[in-house]
N, C-alpha and C positions, 0 to 999 in steps of 0.2 A: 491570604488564602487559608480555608480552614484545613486543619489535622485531620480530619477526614470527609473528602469533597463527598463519597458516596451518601452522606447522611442529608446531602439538599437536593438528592434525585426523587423524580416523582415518576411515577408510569404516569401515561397518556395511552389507552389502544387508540390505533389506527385501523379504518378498515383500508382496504387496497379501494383503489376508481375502480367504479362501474358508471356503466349508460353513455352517459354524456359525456361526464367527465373524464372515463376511459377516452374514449372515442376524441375528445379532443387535447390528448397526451401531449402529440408534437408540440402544438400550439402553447401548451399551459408551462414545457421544459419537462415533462413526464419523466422517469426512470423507469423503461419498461424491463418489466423483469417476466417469468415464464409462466411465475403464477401470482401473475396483481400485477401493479404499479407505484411506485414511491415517485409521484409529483414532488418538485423540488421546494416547491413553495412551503414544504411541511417539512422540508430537510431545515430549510432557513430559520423558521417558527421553531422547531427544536432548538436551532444555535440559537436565537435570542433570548431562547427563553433561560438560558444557564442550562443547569443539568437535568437532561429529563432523557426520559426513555420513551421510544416513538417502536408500538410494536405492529405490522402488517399482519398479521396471520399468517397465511400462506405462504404472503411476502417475504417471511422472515425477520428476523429481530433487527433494527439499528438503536443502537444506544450511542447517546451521545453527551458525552460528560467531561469533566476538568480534573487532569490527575497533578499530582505535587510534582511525580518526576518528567511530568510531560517537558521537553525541549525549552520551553517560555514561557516564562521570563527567566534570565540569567545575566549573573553580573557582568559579562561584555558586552549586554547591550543597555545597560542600566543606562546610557547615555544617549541614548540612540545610534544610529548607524547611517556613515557619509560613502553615496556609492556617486564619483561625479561631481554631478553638481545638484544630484539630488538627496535629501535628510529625510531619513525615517527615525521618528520619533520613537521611545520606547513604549511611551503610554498608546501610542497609535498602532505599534507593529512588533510588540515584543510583550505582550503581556496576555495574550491571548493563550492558555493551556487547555485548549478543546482536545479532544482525542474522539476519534468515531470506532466505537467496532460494532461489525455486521456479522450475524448468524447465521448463514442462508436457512431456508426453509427444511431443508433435508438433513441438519446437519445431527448426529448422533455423539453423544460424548464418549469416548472412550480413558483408560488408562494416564494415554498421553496426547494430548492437543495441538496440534500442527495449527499454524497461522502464515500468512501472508501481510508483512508491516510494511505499507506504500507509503514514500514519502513526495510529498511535491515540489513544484522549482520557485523561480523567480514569481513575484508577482502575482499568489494565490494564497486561496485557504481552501478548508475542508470543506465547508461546503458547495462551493465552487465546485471542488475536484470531484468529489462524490457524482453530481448532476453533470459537470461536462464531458467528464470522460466516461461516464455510464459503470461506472465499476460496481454496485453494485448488480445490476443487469449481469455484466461480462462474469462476477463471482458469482454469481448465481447460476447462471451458463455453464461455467467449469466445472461444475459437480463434482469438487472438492470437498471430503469433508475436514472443512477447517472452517478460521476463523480470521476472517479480515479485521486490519486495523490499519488505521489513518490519524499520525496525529498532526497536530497544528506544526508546521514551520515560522518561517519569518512571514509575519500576515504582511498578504500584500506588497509586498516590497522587493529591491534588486539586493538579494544576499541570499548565498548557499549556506549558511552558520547552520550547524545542528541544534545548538545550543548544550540543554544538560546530557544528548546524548552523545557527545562529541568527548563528556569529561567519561576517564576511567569510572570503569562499573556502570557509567549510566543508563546502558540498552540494557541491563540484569534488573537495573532497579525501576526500569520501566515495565517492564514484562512479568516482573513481582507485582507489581499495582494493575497491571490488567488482571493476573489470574486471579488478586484478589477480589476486582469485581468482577469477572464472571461468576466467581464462587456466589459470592451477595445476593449476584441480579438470580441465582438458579441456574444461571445455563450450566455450569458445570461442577463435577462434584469435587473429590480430591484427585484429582489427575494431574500431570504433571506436564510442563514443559518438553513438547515433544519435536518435531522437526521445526525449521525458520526460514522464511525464503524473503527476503530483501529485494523489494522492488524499487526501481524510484527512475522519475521522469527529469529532464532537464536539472538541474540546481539539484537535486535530491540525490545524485553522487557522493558531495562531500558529505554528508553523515553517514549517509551507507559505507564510503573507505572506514571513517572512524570506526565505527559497529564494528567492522572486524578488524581493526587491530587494537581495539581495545575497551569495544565495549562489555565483556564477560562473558559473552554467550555464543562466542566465534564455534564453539563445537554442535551446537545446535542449529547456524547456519547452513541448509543444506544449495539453497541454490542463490545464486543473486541476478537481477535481471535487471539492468541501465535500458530505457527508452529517451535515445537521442541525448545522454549524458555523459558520454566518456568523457568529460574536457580537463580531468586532472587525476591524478592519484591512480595515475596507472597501476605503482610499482605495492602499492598495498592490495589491488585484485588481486594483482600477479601472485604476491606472496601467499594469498589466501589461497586460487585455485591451485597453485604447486604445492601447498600443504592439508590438503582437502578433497574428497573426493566428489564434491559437490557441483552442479552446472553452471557455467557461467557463461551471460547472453546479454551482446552487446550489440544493440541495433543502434543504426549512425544512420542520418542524413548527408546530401549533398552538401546545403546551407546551416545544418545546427550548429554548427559548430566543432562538432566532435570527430570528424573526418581524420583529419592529421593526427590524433591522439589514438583513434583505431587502429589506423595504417601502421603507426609507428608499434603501437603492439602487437599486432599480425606478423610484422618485416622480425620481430625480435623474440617470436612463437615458431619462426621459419627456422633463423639464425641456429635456433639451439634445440631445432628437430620435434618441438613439439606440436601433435597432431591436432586440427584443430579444421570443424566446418565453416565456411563461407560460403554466402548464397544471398539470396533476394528473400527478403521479409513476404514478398507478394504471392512468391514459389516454393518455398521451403514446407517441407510435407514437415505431418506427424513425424514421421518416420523421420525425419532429417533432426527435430527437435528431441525424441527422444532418445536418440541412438547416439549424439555426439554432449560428450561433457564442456568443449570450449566454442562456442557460437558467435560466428559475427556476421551478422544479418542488414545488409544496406536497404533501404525503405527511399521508397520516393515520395509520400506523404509529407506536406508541408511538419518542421519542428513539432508544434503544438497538435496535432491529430495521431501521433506514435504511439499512445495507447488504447486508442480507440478507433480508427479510423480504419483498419482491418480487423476490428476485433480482437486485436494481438495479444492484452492482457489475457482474453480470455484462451486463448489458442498455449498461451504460453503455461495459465494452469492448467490445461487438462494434460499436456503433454509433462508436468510436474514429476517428481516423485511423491507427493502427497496420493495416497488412496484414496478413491472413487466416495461419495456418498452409499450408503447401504439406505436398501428403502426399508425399511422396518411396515410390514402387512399389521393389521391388529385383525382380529375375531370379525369372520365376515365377510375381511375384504375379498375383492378376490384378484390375485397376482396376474 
């Protein structure tokens, strides 16, 4: 891998679909967003192509590139990885350091830079995740000004491993190498490292525990949100939200998995009097999501539809502590 990935990026403009091509979104895997469309077929054409920059207009920026700190490849999986009775290879499923991040169309730079770092589960990649769970749609939605990012996990395969961001310092030395290329691509100036919200779907647990107990940016962490992923490492949430002021939001299925692993940290939230909402993903107001700091929200959505299938991710950032977008008017407009 070269010493600096950003020097093999190319822009490519995209326009957003129109006519036809709009119009037959569903059909083609569209990612409709508020203003345009990111078809996935262009998301995929970006991953192959190595690193390139795919920019929409309106649509806002996704850039999609290879960083050195990204997760993979890393020496525990130099060998591949045995889950069962089935083998993922490393050249197959551990060498892939794609990383996505998205601009939404509204977004304004300020000072300090707030982001949303999603991580995925078993049996995916980025561009998968991006088009099935519609996240850039739902970020877009949330009118956030921030900065989403998605990097590669274990491609395709049955393993929750973080990889580099699992070792000490690794989430500081990932998020060094993002603001370095944001800095590059222009989208932002000298600003600095501002709020951190930690999402992550199935599998995407065990690197979200490690980030905060040891990846270096535990004080920049302001929220963390498991969709249908509680299945281990209760006790390093725990120790997070007890020494933090930041939200934590745990939605659990019947069948995900994660049931007995809520419960039991609900029954041990009761035990020692701390206050904490429970309710229905389906029912739960604004007001429910922004008013309470520890959240545990049961869904009846099959596993795999928890970030998307009520729009949840997006529901869950606007009820954020992240600030709103500012629409910046220019000469003319008229507000």
């Amino acid at each position: 891998m070269p010493d600096n990935p950003d020097t093999r990026a190319t822009a490519t403009p995209i326009q957003p679909a129109t006519g036809d091509e709009a119009s037959s979104g569903e059909a083609m895997g569209n990612l409709r967003l508020g203003f345009g469309s990111w078809p996935a077929k262009w998301i995929l054409a970006a991953a192959l192509a190595g690193s390139l920059i795919c920019r929409a207009n309106a649509a806002g920026t996704l850039i999609l590139t290879q960083f050195a700190s990204a997760p993979f490849p890393h020496p525990q999986r130099a060998a591949g990885h045995q889950h069962n009775n089935d083998f993922f290879s490393a050249a197959e499923h551990y060498q892939d350091s794609t990383v996505a991040l998205f601009v939404p169309p509204e977004f304004h730079p300020d000072s300090n830079v707030d982001f949303v770092v999603h991580f995925h589960g078993w049996n995916n990649n980025v561009t998968n995740v991006l088009a099935k769970y519609q996240l850039l749609d739902q970020f877009t939605a949330g009118g956030r000004n921030a900065i989403l990012i998605v990097p590669q996990g274990p491609r395709d395969a049955d393993d929750s491993f973080g990889g580099k961001l699992e070792d000490p310092g690794g989430f500081a030395r990932f998020m060094d190498e993002a603001m370095r290329t944001l800095r590059q691509r222009g989208v932002i100036g000298e600003a600095q490292i501002g709020k951190i919200i930690l999402s992550g779907h199935s599998g995407g647990y065990e690197v979200i525990s490690a980030i905060v107990a040891c990846g270096g940016l535990t004080d920049h962490v302001t929220e963390i949100w498991l969709f249908d992923a509680l299945y281990a490492h209760a006790e390093r949430f725990a120790l997070w939200f007890d020494h933090h002021p930041g939200r934590f939001i745990d939605l659990y299925t019947e069948h995900g998995g994660t049931k007995d692993e809520t419960e039991n940290l609900m029954t041990a939230l009761r035990e020692n009097h701390v206050a904490f909402y429970a309710g229905n993903e389906a029912t739960a107001t604004d007001e429910d999501l922004e008013q309470n700091r520890l959240v545990f929200l049961f869904s009846e959505l099959p596993h795999d539809q928890t970030p998307h299938g009520h729009r949840t991710f997006e529901k869950f950032l606007k009820t954020s502590v992240l600030p709103a977008v500012k629409i910046i008017y220019k000469s003319g407009d008229t507000p």
